[in-house]
py3Dmol code that shows the C-alpha trace and the ligand (Angstrom):
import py3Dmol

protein = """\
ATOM      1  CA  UNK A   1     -15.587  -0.798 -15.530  1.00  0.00           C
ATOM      2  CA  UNK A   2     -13.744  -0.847 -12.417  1.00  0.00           C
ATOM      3  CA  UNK A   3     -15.538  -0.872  -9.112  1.00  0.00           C
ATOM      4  CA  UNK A   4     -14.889   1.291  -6.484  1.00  0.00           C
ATOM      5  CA  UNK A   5     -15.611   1.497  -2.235  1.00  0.00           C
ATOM      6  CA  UNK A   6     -17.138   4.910  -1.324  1.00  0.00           C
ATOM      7  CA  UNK A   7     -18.558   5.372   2.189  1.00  0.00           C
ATOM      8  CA  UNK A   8     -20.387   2.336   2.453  1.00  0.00           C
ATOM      9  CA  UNK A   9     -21.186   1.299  -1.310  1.00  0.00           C
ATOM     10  CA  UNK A  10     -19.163  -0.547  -4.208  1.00  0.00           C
ATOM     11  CA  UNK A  11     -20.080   1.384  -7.062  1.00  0.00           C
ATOM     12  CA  UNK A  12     -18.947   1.386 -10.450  1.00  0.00           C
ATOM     13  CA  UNK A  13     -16.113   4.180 -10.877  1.00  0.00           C
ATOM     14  CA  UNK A  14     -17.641   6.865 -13.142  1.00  0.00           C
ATOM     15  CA  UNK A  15     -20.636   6.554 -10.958  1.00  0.00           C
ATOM     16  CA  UNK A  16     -18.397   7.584  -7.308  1.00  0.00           C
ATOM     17  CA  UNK A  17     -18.784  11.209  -6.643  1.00  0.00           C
ATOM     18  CA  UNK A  18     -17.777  13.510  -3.189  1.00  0.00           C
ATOM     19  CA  UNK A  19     -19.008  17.013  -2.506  1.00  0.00           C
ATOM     20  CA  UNK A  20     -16.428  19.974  -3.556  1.00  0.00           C
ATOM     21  CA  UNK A  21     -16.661  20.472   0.244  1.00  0.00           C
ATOM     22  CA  UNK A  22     -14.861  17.296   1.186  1.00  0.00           C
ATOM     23  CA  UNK A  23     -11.588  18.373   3.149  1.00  0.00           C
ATOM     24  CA  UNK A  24      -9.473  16.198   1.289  1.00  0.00           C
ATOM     25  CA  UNK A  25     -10.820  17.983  -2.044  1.00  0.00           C
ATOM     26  CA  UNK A  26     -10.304  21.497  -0.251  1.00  0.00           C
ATOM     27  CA  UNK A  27      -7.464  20.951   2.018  1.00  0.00           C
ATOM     28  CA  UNK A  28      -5.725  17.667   0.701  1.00  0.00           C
ATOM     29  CA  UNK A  29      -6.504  16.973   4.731  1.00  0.00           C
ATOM     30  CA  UNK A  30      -6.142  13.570   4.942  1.00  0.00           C
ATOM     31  CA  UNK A  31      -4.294   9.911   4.458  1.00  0.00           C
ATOM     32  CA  UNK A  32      -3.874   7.523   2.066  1.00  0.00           C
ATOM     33  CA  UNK A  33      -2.156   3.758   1.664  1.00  0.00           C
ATOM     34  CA  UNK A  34      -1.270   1.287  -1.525  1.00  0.00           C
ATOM     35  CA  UNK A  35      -1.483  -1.880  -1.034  1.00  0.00           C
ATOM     36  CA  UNK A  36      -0.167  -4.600  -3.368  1.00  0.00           C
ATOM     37  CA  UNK A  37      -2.609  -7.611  -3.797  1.00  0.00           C
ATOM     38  CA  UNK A  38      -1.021 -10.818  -4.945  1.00  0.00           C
ATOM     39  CA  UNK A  39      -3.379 -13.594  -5.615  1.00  0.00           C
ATOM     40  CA  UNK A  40      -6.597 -11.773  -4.442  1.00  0.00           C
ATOM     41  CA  UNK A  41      -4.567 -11.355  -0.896  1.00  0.00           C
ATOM     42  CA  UNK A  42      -3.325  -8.498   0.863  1.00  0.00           C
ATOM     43  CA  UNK A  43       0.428  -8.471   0.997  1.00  0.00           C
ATOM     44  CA  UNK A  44       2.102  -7.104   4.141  1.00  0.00           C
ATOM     45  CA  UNK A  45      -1.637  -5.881   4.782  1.00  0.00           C
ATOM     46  CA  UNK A  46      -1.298  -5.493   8.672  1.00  0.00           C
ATOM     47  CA  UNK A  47       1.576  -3.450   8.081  1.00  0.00           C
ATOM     48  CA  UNK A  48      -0.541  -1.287   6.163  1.00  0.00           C
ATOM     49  CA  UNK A  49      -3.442  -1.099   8.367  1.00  0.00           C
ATOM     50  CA  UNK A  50      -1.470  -0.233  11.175  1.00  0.00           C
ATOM     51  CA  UNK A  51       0.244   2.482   8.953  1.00  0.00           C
ATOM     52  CA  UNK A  52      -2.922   3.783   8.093  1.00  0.00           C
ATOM     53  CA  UNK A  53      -4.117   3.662  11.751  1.00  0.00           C
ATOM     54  CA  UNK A  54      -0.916   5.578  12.807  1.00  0.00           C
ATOM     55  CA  UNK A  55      -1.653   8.048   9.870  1.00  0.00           C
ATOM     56  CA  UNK A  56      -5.140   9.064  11.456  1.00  0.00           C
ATOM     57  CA  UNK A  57      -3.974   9.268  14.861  1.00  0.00           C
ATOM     58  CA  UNK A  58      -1.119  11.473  13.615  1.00  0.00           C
ATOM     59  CA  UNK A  59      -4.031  13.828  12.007  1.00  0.00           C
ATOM     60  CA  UNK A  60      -6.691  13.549  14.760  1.00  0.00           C
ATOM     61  CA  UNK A  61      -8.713  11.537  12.414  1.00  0.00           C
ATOM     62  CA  UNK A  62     -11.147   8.945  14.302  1.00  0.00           C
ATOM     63  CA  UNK A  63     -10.336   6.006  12.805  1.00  0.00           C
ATOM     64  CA  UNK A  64     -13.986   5.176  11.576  1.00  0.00           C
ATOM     65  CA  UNK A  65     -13.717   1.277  11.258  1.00  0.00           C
ATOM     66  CA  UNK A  66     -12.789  -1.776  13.131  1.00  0.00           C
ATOM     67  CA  UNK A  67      -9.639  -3.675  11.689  1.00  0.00           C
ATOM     68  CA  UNK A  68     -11.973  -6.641  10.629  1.00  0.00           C
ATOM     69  CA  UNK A  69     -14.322  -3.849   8.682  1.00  0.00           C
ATOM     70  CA  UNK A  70     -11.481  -2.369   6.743  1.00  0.00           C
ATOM     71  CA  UNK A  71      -9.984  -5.952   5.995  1.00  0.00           C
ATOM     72  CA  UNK A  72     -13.716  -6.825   5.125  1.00  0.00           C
ATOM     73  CA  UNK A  73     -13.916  -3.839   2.758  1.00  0.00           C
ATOM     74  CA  UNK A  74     -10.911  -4.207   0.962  1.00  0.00           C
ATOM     75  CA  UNK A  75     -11.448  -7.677   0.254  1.00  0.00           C
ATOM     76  CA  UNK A  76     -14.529  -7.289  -0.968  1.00  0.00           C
ATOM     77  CA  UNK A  77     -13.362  -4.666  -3.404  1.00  0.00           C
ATOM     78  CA  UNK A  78     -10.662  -7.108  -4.670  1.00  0.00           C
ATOM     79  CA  UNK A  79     -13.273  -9.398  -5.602  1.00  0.00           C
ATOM     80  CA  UNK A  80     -15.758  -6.908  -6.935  1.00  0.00           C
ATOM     81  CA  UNK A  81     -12.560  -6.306  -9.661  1.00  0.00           C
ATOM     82  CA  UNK A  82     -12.647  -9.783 -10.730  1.00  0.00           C
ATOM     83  CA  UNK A  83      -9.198 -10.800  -7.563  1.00  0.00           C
ATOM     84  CA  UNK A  84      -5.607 -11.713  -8.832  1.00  0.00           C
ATOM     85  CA  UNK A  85      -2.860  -8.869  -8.622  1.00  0.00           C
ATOM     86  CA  UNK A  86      -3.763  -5.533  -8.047  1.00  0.00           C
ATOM     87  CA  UNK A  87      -2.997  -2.318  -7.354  1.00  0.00           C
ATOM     88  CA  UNK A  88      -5.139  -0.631  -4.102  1.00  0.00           C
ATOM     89  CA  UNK A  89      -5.388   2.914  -2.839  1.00  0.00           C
ATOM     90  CA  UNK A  90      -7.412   3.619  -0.112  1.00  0.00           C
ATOM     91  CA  UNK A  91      -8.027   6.708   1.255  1.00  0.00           C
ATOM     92  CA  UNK A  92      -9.186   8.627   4.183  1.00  0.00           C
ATOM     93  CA  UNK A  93     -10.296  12.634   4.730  1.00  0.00           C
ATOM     94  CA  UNK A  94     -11.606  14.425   7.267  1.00  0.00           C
ATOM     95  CA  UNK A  95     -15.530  14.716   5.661  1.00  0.00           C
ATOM     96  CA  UNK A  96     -17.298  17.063   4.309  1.00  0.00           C
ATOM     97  CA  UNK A  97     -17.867  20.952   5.996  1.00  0.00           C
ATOM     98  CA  UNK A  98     -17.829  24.104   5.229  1.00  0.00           C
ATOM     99  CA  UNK A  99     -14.478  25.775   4.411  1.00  0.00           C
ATOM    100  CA  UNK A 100     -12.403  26.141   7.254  1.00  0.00           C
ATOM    101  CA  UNK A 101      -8.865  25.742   8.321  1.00  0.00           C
ATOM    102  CA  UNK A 102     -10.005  24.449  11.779  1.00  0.00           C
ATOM    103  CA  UNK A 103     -11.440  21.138  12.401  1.00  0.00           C
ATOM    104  CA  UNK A 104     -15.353  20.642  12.494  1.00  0.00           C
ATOM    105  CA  UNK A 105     -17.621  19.311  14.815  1.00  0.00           C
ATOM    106  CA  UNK A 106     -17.007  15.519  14.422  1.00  0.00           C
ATOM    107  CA  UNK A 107     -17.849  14.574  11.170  1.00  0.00           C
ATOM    108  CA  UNK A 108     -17.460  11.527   9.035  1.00  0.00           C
ATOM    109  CA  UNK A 109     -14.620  10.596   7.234  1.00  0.00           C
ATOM    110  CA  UNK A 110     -14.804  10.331   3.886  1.00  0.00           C
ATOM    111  CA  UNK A 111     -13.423   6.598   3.052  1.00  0.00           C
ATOM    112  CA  UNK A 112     -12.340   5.620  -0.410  1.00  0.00           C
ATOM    113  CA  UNK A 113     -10.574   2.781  -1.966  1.00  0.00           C
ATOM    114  CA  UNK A 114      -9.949   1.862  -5.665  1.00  0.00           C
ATOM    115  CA  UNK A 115      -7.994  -0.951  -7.360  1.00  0.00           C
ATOM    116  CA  UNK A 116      -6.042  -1.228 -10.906  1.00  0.00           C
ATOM    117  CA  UNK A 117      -4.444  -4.535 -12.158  1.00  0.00           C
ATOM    118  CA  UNK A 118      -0.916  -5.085 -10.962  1.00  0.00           C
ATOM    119  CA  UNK A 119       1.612  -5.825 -13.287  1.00  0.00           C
ATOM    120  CA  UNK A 120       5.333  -5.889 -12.585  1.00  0.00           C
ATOM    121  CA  UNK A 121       7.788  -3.196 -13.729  1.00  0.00           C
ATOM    122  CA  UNK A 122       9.910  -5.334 -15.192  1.00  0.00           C
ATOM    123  CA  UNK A 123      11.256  -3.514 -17.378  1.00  0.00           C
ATOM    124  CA  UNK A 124      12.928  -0.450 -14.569  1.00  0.00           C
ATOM    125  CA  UNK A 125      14.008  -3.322 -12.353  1.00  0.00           C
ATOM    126  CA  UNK A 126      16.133  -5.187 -15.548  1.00  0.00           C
ATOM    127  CA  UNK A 127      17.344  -1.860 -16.891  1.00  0.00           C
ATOM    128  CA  UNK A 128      17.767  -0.040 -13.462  1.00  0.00           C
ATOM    129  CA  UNK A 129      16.643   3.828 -13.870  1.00  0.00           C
ATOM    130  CA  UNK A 130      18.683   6.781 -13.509  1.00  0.00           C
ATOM    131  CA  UNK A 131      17.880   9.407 -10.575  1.00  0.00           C
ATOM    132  CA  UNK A 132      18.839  13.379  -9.612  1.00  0.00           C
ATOM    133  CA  UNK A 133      19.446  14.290  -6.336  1.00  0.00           C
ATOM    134  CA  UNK A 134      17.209  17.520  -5.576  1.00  0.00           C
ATOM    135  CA  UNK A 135      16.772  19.156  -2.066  1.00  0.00           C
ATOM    136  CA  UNK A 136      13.805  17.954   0.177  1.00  0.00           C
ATOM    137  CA  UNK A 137      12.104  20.846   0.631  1.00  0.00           C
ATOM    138  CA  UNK A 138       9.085  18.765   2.098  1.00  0.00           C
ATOM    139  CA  UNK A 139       7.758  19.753   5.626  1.00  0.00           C
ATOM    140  CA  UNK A 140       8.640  17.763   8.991  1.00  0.00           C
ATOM    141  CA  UNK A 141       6.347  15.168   8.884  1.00  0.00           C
ATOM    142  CA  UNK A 142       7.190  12.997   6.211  1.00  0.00           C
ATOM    143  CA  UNK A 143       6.428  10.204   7.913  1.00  0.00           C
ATOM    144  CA  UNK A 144       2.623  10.472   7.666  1.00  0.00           C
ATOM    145  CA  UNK A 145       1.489   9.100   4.332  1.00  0.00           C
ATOM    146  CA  UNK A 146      -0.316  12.936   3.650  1.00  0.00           C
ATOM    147  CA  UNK A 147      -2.330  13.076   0.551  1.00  0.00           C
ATOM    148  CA  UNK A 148      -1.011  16.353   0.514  1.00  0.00           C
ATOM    149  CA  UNK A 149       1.543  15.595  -2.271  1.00  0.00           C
ATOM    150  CA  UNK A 150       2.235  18.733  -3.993  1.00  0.00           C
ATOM    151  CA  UNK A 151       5.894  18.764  -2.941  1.00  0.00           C
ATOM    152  CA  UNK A 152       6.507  15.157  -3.939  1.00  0.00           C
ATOM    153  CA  UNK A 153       4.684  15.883  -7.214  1.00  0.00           C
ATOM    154  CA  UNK A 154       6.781  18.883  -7.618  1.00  0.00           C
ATOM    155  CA  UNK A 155      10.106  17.315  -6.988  1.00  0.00           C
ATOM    156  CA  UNK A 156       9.376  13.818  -9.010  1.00  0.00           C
ATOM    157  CA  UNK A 157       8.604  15.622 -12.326  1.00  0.00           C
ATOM    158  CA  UNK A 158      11.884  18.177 -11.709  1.00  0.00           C
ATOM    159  CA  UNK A 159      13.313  14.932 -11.806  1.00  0.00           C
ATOM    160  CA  UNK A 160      11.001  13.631 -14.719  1.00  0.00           C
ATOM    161  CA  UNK A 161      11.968  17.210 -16.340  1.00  0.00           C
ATOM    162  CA  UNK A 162      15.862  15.959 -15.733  1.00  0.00           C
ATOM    163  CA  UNK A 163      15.471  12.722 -17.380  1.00  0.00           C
ATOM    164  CA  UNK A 164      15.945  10.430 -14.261  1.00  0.00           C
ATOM    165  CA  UNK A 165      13.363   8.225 -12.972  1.00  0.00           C
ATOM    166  CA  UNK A 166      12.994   9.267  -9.485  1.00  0.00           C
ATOM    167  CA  UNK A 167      14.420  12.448  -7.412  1.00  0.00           C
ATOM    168  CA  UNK A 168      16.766  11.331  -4.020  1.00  0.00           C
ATOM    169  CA  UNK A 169      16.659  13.993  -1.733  1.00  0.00           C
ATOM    170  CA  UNK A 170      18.920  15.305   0.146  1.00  0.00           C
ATOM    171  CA  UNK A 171      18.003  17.247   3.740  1.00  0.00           C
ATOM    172  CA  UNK A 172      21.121  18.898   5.323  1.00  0.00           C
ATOM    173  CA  UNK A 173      23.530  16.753   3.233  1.00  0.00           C
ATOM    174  CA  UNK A 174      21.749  13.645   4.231  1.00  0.00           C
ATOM    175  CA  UNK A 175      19.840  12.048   1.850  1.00  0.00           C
ATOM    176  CA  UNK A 176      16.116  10.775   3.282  1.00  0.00           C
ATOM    177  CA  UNK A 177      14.277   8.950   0.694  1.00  0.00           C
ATOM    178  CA  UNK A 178      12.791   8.962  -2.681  1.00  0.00           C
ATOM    179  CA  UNK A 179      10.080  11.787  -3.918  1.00  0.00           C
ATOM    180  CA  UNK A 180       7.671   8.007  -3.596  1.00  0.00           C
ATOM    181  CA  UNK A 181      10.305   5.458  -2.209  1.00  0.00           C
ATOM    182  CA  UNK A 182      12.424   4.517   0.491  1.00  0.00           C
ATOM    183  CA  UNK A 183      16.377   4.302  -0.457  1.00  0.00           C
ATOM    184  CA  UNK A 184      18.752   1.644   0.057  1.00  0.00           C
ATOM    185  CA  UNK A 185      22.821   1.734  -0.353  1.00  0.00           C
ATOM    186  CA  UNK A 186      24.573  -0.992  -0.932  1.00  0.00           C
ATOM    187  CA  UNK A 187      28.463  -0.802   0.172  1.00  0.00           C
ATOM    188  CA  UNK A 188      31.303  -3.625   0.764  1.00  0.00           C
ATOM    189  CA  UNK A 189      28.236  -6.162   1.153  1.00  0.00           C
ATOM    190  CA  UNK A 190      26.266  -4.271   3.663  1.00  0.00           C
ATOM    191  CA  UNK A 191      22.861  -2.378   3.361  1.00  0.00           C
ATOM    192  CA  UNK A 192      22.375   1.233   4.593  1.00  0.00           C
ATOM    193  CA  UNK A 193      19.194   2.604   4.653  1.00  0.00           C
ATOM    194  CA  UNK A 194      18.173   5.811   6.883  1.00  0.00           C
ATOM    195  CA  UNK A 195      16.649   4.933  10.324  1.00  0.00           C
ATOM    196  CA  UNK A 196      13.039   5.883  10.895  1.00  0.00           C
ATOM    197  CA  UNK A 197      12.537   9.283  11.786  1.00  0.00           C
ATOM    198  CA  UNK A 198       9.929  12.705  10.350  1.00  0.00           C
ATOM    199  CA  UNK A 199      12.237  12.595   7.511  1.00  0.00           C
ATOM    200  CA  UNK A 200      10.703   9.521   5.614  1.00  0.00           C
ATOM    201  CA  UNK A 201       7.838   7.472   5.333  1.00  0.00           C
ATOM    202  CA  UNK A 202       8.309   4.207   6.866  1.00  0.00           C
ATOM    203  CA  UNK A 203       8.038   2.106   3.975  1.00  0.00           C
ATOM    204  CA  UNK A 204       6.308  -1.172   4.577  1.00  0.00           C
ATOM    205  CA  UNK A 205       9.042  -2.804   1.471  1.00  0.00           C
ATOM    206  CA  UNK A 206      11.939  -0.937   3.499  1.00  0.00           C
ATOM    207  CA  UNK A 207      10.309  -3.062   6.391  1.00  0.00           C
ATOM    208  CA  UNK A 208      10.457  -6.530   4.383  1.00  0.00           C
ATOM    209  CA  UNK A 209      14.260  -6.074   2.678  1.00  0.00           C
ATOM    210  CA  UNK A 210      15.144  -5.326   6.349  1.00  0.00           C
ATOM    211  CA  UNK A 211      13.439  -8.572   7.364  1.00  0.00           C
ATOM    212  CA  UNK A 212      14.886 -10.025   4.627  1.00  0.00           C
ATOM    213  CA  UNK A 213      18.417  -9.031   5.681  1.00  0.00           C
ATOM    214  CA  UNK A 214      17.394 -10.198   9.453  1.00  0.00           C
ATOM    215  CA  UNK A 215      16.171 -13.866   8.149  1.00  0.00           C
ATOM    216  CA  UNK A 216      18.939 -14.329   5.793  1.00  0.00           C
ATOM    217  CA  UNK A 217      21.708 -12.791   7.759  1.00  0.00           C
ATOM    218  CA  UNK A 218      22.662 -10.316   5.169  1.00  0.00           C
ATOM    219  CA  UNK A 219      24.493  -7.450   7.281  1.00  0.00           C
ATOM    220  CA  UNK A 220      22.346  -3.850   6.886  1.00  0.00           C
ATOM    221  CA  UNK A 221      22.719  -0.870   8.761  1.00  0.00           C
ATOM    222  CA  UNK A 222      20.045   1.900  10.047  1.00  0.00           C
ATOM    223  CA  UNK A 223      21.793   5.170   9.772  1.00  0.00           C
ATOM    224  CA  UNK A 224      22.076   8.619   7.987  1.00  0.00           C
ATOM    225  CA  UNK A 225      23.881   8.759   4.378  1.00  0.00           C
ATOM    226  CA  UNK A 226      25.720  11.651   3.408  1.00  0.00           C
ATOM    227  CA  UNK A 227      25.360  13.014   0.235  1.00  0.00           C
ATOM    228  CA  UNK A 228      28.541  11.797  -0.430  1.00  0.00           C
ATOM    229  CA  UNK A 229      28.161   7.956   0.163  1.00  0.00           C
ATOM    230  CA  UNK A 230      25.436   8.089  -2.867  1.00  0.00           C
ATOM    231  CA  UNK A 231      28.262   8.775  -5.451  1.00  0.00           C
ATOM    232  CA  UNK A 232      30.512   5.818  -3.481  1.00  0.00           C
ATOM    233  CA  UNK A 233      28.162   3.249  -3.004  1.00  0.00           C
ATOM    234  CA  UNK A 234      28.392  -0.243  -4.962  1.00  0.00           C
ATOM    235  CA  UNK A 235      24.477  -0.353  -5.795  1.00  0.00           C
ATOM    236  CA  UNK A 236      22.231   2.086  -4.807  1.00  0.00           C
ATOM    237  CA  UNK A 237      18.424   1.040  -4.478  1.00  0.00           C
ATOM    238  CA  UNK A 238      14.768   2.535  -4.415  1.00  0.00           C
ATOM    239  CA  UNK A 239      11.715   0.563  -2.844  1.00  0.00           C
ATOM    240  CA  UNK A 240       8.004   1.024  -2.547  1.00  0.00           C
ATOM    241  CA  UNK A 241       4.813  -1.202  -2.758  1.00  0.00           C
ATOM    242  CA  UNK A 242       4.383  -1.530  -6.132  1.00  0.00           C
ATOM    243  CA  UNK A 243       7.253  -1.328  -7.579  1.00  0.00           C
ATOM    244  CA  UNK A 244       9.288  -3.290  -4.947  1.00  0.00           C
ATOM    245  CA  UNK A 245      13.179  -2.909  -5.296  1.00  0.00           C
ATOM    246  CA  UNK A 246      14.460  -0.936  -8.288  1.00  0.00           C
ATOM    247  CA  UNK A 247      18.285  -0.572  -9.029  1.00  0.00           C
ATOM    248  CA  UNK A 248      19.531   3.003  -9.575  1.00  0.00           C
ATOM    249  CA  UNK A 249      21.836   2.874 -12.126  1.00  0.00           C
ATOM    250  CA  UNK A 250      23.071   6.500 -12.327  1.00  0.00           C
ATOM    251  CA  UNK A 251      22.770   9.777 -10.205  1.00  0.00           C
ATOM    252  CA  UNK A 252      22.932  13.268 -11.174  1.00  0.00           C
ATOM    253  CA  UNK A 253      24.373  11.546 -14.631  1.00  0.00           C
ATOM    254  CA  UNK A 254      27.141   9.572 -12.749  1.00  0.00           C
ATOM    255  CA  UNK A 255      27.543   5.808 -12.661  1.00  0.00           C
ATOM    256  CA  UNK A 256      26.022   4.247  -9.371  1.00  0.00           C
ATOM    257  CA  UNK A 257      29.232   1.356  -9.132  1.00  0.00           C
ATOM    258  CA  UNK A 258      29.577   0.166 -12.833  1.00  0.00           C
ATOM    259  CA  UNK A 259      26.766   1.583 -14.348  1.00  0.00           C
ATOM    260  CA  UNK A 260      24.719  -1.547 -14.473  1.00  0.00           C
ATOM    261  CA  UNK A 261      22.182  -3.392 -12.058  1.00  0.00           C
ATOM    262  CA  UNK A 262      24.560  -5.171  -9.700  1.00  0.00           C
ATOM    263  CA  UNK A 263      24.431  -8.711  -8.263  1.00  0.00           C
ATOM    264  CA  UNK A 264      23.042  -7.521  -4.640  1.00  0.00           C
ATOM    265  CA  UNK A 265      19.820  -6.548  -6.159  1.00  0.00           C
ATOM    266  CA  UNK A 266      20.168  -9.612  -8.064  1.00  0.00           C
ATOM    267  CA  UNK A 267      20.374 -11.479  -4.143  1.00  0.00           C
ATOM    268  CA  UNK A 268      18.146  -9.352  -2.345  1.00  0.00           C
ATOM    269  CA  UNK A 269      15.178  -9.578  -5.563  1.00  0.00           C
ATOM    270  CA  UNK A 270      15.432 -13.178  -5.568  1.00  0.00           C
ATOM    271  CA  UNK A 271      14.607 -13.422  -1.644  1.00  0.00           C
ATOM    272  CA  UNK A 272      11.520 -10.881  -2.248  1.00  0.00           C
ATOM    273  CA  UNK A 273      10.380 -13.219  -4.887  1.00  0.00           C
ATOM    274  CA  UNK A 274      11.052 -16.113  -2.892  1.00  0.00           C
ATOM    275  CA  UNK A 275       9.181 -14.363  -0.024  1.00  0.00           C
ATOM    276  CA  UNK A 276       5.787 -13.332  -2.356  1.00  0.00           C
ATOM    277  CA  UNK A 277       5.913 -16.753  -3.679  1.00  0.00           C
ATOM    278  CA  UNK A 278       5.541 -18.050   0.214  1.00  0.00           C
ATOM    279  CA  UNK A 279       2.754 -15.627   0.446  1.00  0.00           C
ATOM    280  CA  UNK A 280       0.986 -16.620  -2.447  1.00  0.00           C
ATOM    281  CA  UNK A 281       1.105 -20.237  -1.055  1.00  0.00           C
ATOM    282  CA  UNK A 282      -0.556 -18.922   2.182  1.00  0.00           C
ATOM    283  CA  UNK A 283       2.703 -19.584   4.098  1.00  0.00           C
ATOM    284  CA  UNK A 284       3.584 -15.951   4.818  1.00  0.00           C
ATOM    285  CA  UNK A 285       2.057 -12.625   5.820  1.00  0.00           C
TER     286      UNK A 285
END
"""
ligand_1 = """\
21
LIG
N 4.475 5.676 -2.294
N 8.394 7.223 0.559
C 7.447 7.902 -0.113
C 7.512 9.395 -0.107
C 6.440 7.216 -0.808
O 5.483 7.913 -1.447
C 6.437 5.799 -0.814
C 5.400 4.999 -1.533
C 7.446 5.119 -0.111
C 7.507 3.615 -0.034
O 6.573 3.102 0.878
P 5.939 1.646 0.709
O 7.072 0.692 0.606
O 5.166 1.463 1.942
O 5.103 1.649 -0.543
C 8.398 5.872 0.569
C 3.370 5.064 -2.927
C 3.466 3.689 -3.404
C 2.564 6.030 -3.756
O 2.418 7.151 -3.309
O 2.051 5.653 -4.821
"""
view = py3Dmol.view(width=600, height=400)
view.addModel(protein, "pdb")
view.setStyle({"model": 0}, {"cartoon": {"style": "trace"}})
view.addModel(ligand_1, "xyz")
view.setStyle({"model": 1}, {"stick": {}})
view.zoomTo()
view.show()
């Protein structure tokens, strides 16, 4: 039975229970992160911490813990669940009060984390999956990692419904990101990928293939994509935490380049893999 972190305790996971009261029960009122764990570690886990951090600020949520108590916590929890590769959520409401759209009297967050085993999908990133564009009809703060996912929800399974793999949405003709992942576009040799802005969540594996591209000089370029460039591009790309860099292989039932997982994911894969194997040998963050 996995073990979970709630407020204070590691308890087995059928045994972790919150009041119907809790805001992020009620109200889906607060954040959340996932964090890859590679060899018991946390990978890129600053970047996440400070994501998180940004995510309460952004909601008026007192962040309840010192950075050495929630890298304390989470650690523990990866060994509680017996270390290795895994999967972590952690998550963060507002408490427990009665029902009402304005904020209590301080009260305590309610602090969660969980962890499944990790294992790689291989399978999407040899294949490459196919993706629908759909319009993001999400609100204008994207950029806070909200556990209010309805919309996302909404638009991944129209997409599910559609047979692709993941929805690409578009906002005024430009497309933003994934209904869970960051894009990529891959044209003449050169990455595009939207800047930061309310539009997306900054994506701590958009961070790393930007680093990536930085390190290896690899040219890449922060801008908006029109609709348009989608259907042009030579490889088109999705990223998040788990998953890391999947190829997109066709949109809205149209060949992305040939049709088949091109030789820049091939490039840009191989550096993420050299770049987790540097981590798991303790010589990178
Ligand atoms: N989602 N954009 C959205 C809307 C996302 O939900 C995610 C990840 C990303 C990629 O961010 P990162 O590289 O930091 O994982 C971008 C996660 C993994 C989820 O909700 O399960």
């Amino acid at each position: 039975m996995s073990k979970v972190y709630l407020n204070g305790e590691f308890l087995p996971i059928d045994e972790a229970k919150i009041s119907v009261l809790d805001r992020g029960f009620i109200f889906g009122d607060g954040v959340y992160e996932v964090i890859p764990v590679y060899g018991s570690r946390l990978f890129r886990g600053s970047h996440h911490l400070q994501r998180l951090i940004n995510g309460l600020k952004a909601i008026r949520i007192t962040n309840p813990l010192s950075d050495i108590e929630w890298i304390k916590i989470l650690e523990k929890l990866i060994q509680q669940n017996g270390g290795g590769d895994q999967s972590l959520y952690l998550q963060v409401t507002r408490g427990i009060a009665p029902r009402d759209h304005r904020f209590p009297e301080p009260i305590s967050p309610t602090i969660f984390a969980m962890s499944t085993p990790l294992t790689e999908a291989d399978l999407d990133k040899q294949t490459g999956i196919s993706a629908v564009t759909l319009e993001d009809n999400r609100w204008l703060r994207c950029n806070i990692k909200s556990i209010s996912l309805l919309p996302n929800i909404l638009l991944k399974q129209q997409a599910y419904d559609a047979e692709g793999g993941e929805a690409l949405l578009l906002r005024n003709g430009f497309v933003t990101e994934g209904a869970s992942s960051n894009i990529i576009v891959l044209k003449d040799d050169t990455l595009i990928t939207p800047p930061k802005s309310e539009h997306l969540l900054p994506g701590i594996t958009r961070d790393l293939v930007i680093e990536l591209c930085h390190t290896h000089n690899i040219p890449y370029e922060l801008r908006a994509i029109p609709q348009a460039e989608l259907f042009e591009a030579d490889e088109v790309w999705v990223t998040s935490s788990t998953k890391e860099i999947i190829p997109i292989i066709s949109i809205d039932k149209h060949a992305v380049g040939d049709g088949r997982v091109g030789n820049g994911w091939r490039k840009i894969s191989q550096l993420y893999r050299e770049y987790k194997q540097s981590f798991r040998e303790g010589r990178a963050e």
